[in-house]
C-alpha positions as CSV (number, residue, x, y, z in Angstrom):
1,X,-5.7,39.7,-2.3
2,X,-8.8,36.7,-3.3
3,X,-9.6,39.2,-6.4
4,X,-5.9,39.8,-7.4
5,X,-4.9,35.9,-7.7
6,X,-8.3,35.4,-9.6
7,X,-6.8,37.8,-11.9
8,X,-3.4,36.6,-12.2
9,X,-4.6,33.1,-12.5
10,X,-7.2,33.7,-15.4
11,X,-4.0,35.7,-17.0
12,X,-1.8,33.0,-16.5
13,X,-4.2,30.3,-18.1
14,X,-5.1,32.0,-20.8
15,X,-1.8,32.6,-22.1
16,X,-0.7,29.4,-21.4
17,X,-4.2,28.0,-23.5
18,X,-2.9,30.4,-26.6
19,X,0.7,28.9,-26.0
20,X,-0.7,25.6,-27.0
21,X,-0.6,26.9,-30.7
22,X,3.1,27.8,-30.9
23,X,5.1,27.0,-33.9
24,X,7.5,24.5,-33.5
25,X,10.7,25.9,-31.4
26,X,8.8,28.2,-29.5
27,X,9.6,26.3,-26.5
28,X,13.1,27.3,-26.5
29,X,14.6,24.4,-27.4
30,X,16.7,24.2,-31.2
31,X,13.8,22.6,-33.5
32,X,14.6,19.1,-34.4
33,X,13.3,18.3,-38.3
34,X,10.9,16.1,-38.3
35,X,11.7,12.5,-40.1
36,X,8.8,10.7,-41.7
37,X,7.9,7.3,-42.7
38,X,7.5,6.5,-46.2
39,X,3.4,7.5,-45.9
40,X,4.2,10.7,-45.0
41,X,3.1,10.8,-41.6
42,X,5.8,11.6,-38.7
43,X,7.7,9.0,-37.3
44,X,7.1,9.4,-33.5
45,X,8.8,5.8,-32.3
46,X,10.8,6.0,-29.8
47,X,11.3,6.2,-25.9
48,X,9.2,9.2,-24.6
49,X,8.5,10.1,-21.4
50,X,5.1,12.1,-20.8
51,X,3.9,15.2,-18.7
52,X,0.5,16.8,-18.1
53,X,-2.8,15.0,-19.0
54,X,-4.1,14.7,-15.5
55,X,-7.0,16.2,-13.8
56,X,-5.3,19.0,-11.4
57,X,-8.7,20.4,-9.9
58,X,-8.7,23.9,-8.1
59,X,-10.7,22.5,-5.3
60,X,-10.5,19.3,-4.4
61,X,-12.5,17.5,-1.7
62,X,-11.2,16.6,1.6
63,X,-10.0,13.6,2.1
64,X,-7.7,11.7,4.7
65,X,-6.1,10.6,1.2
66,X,-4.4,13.8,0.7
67,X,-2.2,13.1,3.9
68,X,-0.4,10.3,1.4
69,X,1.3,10.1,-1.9
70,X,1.2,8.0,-4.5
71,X,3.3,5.1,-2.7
72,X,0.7,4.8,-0.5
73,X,2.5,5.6,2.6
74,X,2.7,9.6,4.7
75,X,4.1,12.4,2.7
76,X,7.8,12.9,4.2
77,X,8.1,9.3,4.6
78,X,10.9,7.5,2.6
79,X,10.2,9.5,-0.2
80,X,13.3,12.2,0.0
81,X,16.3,11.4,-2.0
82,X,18.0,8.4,-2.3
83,X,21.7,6.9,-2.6
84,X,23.2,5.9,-5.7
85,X,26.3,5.3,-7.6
86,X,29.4,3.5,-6.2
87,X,29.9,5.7,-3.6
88,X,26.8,6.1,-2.0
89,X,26.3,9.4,-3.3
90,X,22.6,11.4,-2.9
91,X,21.4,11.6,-6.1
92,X,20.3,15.5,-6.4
93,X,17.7,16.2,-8.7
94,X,18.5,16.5,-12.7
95,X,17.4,18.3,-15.3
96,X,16.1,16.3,-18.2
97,X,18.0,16.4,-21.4
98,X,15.3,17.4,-23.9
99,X,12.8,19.4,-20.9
100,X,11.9,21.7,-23.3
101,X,12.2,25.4,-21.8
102,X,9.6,27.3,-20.9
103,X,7.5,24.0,-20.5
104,X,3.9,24.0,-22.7
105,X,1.3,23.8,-20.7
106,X,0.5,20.8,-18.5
107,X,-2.8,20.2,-16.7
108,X,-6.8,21.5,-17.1
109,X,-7.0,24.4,-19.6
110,X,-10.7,24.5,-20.1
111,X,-12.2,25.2,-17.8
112,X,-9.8,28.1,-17.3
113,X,-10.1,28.5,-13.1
114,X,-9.4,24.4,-13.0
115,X,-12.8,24.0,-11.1
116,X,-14.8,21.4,-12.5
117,X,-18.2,21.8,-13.8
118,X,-19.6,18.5,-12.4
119,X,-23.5,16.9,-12.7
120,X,-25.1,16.5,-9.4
121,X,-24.5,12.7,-9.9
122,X,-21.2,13.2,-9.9
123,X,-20.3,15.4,-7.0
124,X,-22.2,12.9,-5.3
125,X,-20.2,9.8,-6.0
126,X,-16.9,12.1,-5.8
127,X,-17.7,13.0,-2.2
128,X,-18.4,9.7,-1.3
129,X,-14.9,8.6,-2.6
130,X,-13.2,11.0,-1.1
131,X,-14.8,10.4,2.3
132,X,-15.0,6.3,2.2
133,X,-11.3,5.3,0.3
134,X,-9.4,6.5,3.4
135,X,-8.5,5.1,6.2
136,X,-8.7,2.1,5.6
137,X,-10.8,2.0,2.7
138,X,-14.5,1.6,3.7
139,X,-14.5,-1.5,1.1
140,X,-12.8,-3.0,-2.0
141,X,-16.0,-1.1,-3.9
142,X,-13.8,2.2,-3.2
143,X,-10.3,1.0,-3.3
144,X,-8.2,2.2,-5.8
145,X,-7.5,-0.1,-8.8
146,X,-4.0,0.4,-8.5
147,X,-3.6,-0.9,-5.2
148,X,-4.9,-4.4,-7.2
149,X,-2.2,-2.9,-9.6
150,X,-4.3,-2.1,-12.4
151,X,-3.0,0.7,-14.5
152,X,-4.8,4.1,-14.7
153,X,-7.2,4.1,-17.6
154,X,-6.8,4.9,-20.8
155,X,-3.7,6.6,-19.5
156,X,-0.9,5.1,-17.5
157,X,2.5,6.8,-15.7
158,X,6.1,6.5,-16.6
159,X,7.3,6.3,-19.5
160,X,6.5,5.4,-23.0
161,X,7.4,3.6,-25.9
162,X,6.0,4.3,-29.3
163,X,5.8,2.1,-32.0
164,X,4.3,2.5,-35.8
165,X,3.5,0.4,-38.2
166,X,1.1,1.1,-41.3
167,X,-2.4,1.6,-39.8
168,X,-1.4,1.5,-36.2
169,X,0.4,3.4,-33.5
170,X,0.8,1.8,-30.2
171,X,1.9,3.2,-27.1
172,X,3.4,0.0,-24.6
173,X,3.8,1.9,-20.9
174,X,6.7,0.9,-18.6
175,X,3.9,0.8,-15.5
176,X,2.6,-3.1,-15.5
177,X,3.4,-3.2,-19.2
178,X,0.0,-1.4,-20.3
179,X,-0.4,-1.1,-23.8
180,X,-2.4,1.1,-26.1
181,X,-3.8,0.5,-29.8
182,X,-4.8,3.3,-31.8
183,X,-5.8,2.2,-34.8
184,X,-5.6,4.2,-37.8
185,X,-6.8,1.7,-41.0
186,X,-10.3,3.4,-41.0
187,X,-11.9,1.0,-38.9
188,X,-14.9,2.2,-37.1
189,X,-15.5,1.3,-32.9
190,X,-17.5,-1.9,-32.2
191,X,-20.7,-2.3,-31.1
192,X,-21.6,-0.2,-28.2
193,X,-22.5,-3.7,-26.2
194,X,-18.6,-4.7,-26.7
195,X,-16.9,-2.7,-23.8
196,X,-13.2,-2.6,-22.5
197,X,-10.9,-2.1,-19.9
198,X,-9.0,0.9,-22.0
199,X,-11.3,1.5,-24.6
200,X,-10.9,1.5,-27.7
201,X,-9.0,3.9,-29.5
202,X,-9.3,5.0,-33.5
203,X,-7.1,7.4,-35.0
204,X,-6.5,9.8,-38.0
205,X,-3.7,11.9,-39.2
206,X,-4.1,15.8,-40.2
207,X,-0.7,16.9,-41.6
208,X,1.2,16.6,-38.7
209,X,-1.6,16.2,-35.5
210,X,-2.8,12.4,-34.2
211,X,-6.5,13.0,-33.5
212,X,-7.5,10.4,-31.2
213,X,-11.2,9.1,-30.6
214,X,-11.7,6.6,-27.5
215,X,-14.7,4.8,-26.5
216,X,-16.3,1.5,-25.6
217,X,-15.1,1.5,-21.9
218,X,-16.2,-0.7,-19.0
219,X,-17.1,2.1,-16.8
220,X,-14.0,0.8,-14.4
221,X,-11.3,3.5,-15.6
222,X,-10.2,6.1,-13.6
223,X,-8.5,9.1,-13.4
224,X,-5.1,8.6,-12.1
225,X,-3.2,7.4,-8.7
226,X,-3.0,8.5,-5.3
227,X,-6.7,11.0,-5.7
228,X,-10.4,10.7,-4.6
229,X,-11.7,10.7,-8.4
230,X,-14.1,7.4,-8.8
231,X,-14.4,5.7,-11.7
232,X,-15.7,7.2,-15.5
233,X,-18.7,6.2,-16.1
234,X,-19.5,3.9,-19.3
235,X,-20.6,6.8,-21.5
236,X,-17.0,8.6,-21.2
237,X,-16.1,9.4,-24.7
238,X,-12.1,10.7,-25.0
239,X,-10.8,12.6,-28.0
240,X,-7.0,13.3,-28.0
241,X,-4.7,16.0,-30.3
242,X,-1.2,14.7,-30.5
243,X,1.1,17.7,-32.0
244,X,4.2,16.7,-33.5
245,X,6.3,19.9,-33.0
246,X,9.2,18.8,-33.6
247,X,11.8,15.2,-33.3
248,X,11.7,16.1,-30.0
249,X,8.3,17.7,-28.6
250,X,4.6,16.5,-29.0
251,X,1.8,18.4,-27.2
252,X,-0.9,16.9,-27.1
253,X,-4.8,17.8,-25.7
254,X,-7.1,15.2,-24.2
255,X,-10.6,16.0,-23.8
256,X,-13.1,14.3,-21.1
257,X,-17.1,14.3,-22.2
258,X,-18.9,11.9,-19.6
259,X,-21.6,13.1,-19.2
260,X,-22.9,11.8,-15.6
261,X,-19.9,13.6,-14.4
262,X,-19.3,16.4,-15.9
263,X,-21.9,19.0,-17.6
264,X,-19.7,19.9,-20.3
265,X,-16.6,18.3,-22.1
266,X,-13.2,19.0,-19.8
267,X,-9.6,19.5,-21.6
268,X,-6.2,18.9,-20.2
269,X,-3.3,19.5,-21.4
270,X,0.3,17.9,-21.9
271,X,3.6,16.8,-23.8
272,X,6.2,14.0,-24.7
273,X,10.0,14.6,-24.7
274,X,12.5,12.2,-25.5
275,X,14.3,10.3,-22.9
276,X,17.8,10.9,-22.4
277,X,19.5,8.3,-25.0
278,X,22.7,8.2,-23.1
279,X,21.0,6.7,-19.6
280,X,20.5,3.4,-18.7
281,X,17.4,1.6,-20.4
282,X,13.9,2.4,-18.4
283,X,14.6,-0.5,-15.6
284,X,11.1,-3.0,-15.8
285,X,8.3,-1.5,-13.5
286,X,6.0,-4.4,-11.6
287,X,3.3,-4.2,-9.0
288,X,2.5,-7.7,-8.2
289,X,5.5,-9.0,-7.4
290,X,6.3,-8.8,-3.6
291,X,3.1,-6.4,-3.1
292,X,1.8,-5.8,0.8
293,X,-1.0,-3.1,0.0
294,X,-3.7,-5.4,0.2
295,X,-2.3,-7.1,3.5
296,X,-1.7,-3.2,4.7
297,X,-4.7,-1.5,4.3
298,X,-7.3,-4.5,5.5
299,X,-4.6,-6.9,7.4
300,X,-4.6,-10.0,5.8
């Protein structure tokens, strides 16, 4: 059975690694042409909302963490569906307008088994996350950031807009109004001793493919919310591959080299689709504002 799932699986990532170089409407949607501003580059503004990206490990540490979602409270607690409309309706689940079908892949694709490859140093300080952040946290040193409600880093949730503008394309998040600057002028990154939050983030067109190169980060990012991952350490260097497939699909590829956590570069993949035009606007997303997490997990 153990050597039969190994199989399948490797099958199933491999193909869905070669899928990642489909020509536009191979994800069985009707290709929309894509428009471009007057440089020539594709004009990706808009309202997107993203999947994939993350770090979905094959084995991940235990953890009393893993008994709660990303609201921070037990898995099957006030997190089934909820009323809405007029009535009082359940809202059932829907199907996104532009979900392309199949979906590209989402998630580690290299390396291909999702296990990964990290430095001594690193297991080290991921085991001692995953045993101290829960419950309560051991101390604010291993709390997560977003409990404080600081955004993931250099990636946030939710979704997206995009805006362009001749030598810049910046990405403003719906989650605490994050906001990303890639700058594509020619500039070069600052001096290693001038460090950020996010990073910071240069980029270059190749026909129709955004490559993204991120450095200069505090060493305070993290993975994402509601895991055991502890923070990047300062020498993280992120490269990103933003496809434009079509008006209505991006793929994109993110690539994590940090080197006192990993022994060699880790990929991820993921894509943007449109949201649905003819729903309300993305309602404002805040953390702050009327928060208890702090009060909850230590008690005052």
């Amino acid at each position: 059975m153990t050597t039969h799932l190994r199989v399948f699986g490797a099958v199933a990532v491999a193909v869905a690694a070669a899928s990642l170089s489909l020509p536009a409407g191979a994800w069985g949607q009707a290709p929309a042409a894509i428009t471009r501003l007057p440089d020539g580059t594709p004009d990706i503004r808009g309202t997107w909302v993203r999947v994939g990206g993350g770090l979905n490990e094959a084995n991940p540490p235990d953890s009393e963490l893993k008994a709660f979602g990303v609201l921070s409270e037990p898995q099957g607690f006030g997190q089934g569906p909820v009323a809405a409309g007029p009535g009082g309706e359940v809202a059932g689940p829907r199907v996104a307008k532009y979900m392309p079908n199949p979906r590209p892949p989402a998630g580690i694709v290299d390396p291909q088994d999702r296990v990964l490859p990290y430095t001594a140093e690193g297991r080290t300080r991921r085991l001692d996350y995953a045993k101290n952040m829960c419950c309560p946290a051991k101390s604010l040193a291993y709390l997560e950031l977003s409990v404080r409600c600081a955004p993931p880093q250099p990636w946030t949730g939710g979704g997206v807009h995009i805006m362009q503008r001749p030598g810049q394309v910046a990405l403003l998040f719906e989650a605490n109004h994050h906001t990303r600057v890639f700058y594509t002028d020619g500039r070069r990154h600052p001096s290693p001793n001038v460090r950020f939050f996010g990073g910071h983030s240069t980029g270059t067109w190749k026909g129709d493919t955004l490559l993204v190169d991120t450095t200069n980060l505090d060493g305070r990012a993290y993975f994402g919310v509601g895991n055991t991952f502890p923070p990047f350490s300062q020498e993280l260097h992120l490269t990103e591959e933003f496809r434009v497939v079509s008006a209505r699909l991006i793929t994109f590829v993110l690539t994590y080299d940090d080197p006192k956590t990993f022994t060699r570069p880790v990929k991820s993949a993921g894509f943007f689709y449109p949201q649905n035009e003819e729903e309300e606007l993305a309602p404002e997303f805040t953390c702050h504002e009327g928060s208890y997490s702090m009060q909850n997990i230590f008690g005052f």
